[in-house]
N, C-alpha and C positions, 0 to 999 in steps of 0.2 A: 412570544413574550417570555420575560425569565421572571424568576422566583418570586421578584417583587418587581416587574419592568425594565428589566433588562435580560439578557441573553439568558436563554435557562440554565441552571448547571444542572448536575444529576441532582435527582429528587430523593436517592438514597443516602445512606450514611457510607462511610468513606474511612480505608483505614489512614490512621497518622502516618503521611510517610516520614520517611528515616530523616532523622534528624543530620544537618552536617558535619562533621567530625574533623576536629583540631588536629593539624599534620603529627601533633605532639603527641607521642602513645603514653601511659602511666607507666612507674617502674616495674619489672617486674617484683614481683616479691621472694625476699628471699627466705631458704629452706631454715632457717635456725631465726629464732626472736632471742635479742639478748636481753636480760635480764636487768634491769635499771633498780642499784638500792637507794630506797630515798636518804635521803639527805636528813642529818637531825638538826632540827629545827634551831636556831642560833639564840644562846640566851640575851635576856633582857637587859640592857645598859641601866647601872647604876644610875643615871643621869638622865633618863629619861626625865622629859619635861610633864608638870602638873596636866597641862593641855590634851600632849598626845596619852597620857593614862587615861584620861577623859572620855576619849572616843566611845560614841555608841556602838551599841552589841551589835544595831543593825549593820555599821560598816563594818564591824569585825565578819560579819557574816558573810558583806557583800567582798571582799579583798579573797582574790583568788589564793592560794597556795603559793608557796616561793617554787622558783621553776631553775632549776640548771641543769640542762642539758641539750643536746643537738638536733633543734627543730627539723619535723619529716621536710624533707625535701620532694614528695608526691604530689603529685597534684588530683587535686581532692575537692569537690562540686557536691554539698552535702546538702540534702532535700530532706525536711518534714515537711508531711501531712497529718494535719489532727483537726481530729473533728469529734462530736457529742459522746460517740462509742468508743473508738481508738484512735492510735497513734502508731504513725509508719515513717522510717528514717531511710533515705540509702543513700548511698557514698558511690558515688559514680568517678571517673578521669577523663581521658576523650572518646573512649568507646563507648557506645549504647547496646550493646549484645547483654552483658551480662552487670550486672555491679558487681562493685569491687567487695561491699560489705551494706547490709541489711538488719533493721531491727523493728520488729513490728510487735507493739503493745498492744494487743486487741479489746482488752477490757481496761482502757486506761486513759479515761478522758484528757486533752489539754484545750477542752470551750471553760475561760478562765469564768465566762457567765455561769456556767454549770455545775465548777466542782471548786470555782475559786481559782485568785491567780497564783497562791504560793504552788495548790496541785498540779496546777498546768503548765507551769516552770518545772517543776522538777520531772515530771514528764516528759517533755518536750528534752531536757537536760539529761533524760536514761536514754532518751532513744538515740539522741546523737551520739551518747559516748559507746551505746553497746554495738551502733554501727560501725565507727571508729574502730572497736576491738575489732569486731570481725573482719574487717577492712585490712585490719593492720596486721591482724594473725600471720604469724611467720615473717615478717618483717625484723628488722633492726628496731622498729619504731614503736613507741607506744602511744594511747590515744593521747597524753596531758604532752605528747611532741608535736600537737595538734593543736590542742585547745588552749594549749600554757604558752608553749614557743613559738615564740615568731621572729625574724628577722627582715632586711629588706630586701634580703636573697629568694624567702620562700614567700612572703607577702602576696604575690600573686599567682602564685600556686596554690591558693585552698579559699573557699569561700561559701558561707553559707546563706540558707534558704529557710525560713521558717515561715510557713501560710499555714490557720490557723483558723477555725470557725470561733467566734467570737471578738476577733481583731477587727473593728469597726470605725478606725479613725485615728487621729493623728494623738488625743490622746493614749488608746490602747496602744498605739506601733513607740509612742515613748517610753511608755512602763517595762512595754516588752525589751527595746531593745538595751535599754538602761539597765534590764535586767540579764541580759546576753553577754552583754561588755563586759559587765562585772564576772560574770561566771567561767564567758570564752575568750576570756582575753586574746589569745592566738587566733579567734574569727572574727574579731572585732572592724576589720578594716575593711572587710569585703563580706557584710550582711546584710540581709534583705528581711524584712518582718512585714508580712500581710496577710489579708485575713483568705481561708482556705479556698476560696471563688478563683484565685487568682492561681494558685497550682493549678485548678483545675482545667482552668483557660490555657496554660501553659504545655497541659499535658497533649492536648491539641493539635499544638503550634508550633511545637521542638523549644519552647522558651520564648517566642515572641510575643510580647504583650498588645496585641490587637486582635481584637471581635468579641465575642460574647459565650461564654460560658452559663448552660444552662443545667442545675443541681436538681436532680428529683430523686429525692431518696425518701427519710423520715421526714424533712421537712424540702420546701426549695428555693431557690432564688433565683435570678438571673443577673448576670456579674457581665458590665462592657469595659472596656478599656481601647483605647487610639492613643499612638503617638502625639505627644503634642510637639509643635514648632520647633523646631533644631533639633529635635529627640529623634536619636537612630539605634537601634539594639540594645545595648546591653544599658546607655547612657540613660535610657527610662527609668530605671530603677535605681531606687533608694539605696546608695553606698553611706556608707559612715565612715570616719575619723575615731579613732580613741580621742575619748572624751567630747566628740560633737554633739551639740544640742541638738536631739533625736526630734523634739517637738518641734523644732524649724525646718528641721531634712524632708518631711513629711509633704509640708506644701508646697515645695518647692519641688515637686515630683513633678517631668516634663510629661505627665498621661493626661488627658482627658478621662475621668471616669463616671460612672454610673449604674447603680446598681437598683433591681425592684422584687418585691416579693421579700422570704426571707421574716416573716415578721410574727412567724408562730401557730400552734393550732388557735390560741384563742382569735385572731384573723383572720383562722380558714386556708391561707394559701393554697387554692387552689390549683392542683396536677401535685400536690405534695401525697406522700405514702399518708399523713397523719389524714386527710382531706379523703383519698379515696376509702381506708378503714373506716370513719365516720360515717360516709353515705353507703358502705354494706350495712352495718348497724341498723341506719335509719330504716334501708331496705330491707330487712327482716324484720324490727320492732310492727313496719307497715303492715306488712303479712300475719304476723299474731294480731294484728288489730283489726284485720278483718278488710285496711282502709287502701292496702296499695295491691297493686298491680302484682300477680304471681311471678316469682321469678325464682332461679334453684340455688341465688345467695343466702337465701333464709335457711334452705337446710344445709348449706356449705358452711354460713358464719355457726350454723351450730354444733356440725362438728368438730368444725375448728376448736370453740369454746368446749366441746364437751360436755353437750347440753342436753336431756332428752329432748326429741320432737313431740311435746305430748304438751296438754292444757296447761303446764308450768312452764312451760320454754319462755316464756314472756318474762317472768319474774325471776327466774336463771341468769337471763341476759339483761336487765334491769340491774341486777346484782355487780354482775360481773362490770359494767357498763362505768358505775360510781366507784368499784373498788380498784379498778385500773387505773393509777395515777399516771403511770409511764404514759409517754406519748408514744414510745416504738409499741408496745402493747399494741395499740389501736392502727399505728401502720403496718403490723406482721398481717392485718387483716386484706392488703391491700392487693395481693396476687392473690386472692378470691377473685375479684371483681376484676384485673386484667383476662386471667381466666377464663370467668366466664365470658366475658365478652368475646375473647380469640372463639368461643366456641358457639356466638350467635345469641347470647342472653338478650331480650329487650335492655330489659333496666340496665345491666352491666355496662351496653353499648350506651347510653343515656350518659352512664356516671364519666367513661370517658372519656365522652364527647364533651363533658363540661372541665373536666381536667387538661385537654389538650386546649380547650380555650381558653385558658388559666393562667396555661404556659404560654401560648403564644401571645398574652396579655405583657405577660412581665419580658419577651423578646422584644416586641416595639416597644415597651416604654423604654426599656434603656437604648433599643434605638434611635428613639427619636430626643432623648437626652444630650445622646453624645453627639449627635447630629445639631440642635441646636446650641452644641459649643464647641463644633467648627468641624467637627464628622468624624471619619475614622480612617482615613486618607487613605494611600496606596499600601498594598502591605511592604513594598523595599522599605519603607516608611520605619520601620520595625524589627526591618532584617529579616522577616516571614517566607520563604520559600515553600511553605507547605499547601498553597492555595495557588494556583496559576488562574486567569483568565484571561482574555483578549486586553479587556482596559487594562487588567491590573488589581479593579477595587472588591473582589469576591471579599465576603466577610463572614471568616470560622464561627459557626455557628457549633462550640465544642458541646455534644450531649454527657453526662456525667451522672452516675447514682441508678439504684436497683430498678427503677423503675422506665428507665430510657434506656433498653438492652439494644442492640442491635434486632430487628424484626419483630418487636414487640410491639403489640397492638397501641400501644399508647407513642411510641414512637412512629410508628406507622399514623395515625391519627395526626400525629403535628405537623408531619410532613406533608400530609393531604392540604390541611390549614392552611400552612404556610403558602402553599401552592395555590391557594385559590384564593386569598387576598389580592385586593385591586391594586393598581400601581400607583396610582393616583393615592392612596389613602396610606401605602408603605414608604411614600417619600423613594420612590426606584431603588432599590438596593438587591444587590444579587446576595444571595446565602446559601453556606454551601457544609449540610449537614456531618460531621464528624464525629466517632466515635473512636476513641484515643484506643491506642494498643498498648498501653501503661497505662499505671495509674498515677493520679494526682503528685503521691511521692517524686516522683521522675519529672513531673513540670517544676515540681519546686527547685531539683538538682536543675534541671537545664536553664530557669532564672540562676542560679548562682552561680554555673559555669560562663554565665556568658560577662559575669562580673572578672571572673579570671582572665590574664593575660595570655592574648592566644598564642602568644610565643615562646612560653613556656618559661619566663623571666619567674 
């Protein structure tokens, strides 16, 4: 029998293979960048009308910069990932060896829930343009020959990818991209805005948006997506027009999707980082009290905290327990307890066991989500080459985040799970576990290349 009642595939995890590659190479780049002097600014007409004086500060804000000069003719596949901690850009063309140019904000949130949406724009807005520079270095070109210029010559030479923890529906993907247009006029025509589940799934699949995306880091979620009816490739995803109504583009997305978990420590989400640092806690405060079961998390969370072992350790970690607002705080705790468990802890193996069922909870719910809105079809479906099986219908089951490493006891554990779920109760479905050889960043570029013209128009 296989995974879920049908053929088994391997029960391990699997690298991404190589994504396909556009007969089209990028330019090379050349040895000298010329130098661009801007342009002074053109004064204001006597004559201007009472009306246009008027304008608010915000559209003064939102109106790009006046742009004259000879849009890059490169072609250019520009991927964010942002999430609670950082932000990661890179600028890929049709090779996957190397990018062309990278910018990674490591302490620079864009979850617009987190830190706000003006912060998470302008974030999301450094990391594209400081890819761009590096991208462009030595070039003719500069980044605003990117994000300013465009014509119908380069039009489909460059297009972007922005996936984004916090992007949760069709009003955030309007704000967002209302807020894009304005800023990237020159990306305007070929963008994509979704929330950061969906790089993830991408990083997978080479960019084909089918199967399931499962996040276990600080917090987690499980992310499905399937082709819906007449949807092939790149035609599943959200393109825009200058000036299209972004809150219409939205619903009219040919995916089927659905997503579970994801809903915070106060929730619990269990198999999350924040979820398994809570139950070392619990398992040690047990051990000062005399009331749980010995285990060697109590004197691991205490050195972690830096606690003596001694009749105060209780009210040490009591302390520390109420004055830790962070929620990463409480997940740095959470490789104690994979830890001990790799090394035979009772309890450790306890807390995992209940985390790997956590996860495999929020796998079949969005299983069986997309499945009752009409399944998740073949992968050609999608353009998916990354998954073969006899029928056809394997389904990327992509792993993502600190806690789902490749041979880690918590990934080891899901895969046992998954394994020994009845078929009858999985609805048949083959799954076939994957761990990307990039990151997120790179699903979000190979969603935007596949929005480019593969013939180099």
């Amino acid at each position: 029998m296989g995974l879920f009642g049908k053929k088994k595939p391997p029960p391990v995890a699997v690298d991404t293979p190589a994504t396909p590659k556009s007969p089209v190479k990028s330019p090379v780049k050349s040895p000298i960048k010329t130098p661009r002097t801007p342009k002074a600014p053109a004064e204001e007409s006597d004559s201007s009308s009472a009306s246009s004086s008027s304008s608010s500060d915000s559209d003064a804000e939102d109106a790009p910069p006046p742009y004259e000069g000879v849009p890059c003719t490169m072609r250019l596949a520009i991927g964010v990932d942002g999430g609670g901690t950082g932000t990661t850009c890179v600028v890929i063309g049709d090779g996957d060896d190397e990018p062309l140019g990278t910018c990674e904000l490591s302490e620079r949130s864009s979850n617009a829930n987190s830190v706000g949406f003006e912060a998470a724009l302008a974030t999301v807005l450094d990391a594209v343009r400081g890819a761009l520079d590096d991208a462009l270095d030595g070039t003719q070109w500069n980044k605003e020959d990117v994000t300013l210029g465009v014509n119908d010559a380069v039009v489909g030479k460059r297009a972007l990818a922005v996936t984004c923890a916090g992007i949760d529906g069709s009003r955030d993907v309007a704000r967002w991209r209302t807020a894009l247009v304005a800023k990237l006029p020159g990306l305007a025509r070929n963008l994509v805005v979704d929330n950061d589940a969906a790089g993830a799934l991408a990083s997978g699949t080479g960019g084909a948006m089918r199967g399931i995306a499962l996040v276990a880091g600080t917090g987690t979620v499980a992310f499905g997506v399937a082709p819906g009816e007449g949807a092939e490739g790149a035609d599943t995803a959200v393109r825009g027009e200058e000036g299209a109504d972004a809150e219409k583009d939205f619903p009219e997305r040919k995916e089927r999707r659905a997503r579970a978990g994801g809903w915070g420590p106060a929730f619990e989400d269990r198999g999350s980082g924040h979820h398994l640092g809570t139950r070392a806690l619990n398992a040690a405060a047990r051990v000062c009290d005399g009331r749980g079961p010995p285990t060697r998390l109590h004197a691991d969370v205490l050195k972690k905290l830096r606690l003596r072992p001694d009749e105060h350790a209780g009210d040490g970690l009591r302390r520390w327990a109420y004055q830790s607002k962070e929620w990463s705080k409480v997940a740095d705790l959470a490789p104690l307890v994979t830890k001990a468990a790799a090394d035979g802890d009772g309890v450790a193996v306890g807390i995992v066991n209940e985390a790997a069922e956590g996860l495999w909870e929020q796998i079949f719910a969005v299983y069986m989500a997309v499945k009752r809105a009409g399944g998740f079809g073949a992968a050609k479906d999608a353009g998916d080459t990354s998954t073969k099986s006899a029928d056809g219908d394997v389904i990327p089951i992509v792993l993502v985040g600190g806690l789902l490493k490749r041979d880690g006891v918590l990934t080891k554990k899901l895969g046992e799970s998954l394994m020994a779920r009845a078929s009858g109760r999985c609805g048949m479905f083959s799954g076939l576990l994957i761990h990307p050889s990039k990151g997120p960043e790179w699903g979000a570029a190979w969603i935007a290349r596949r929005l480019m013209d593969p013939y180099g128009r």
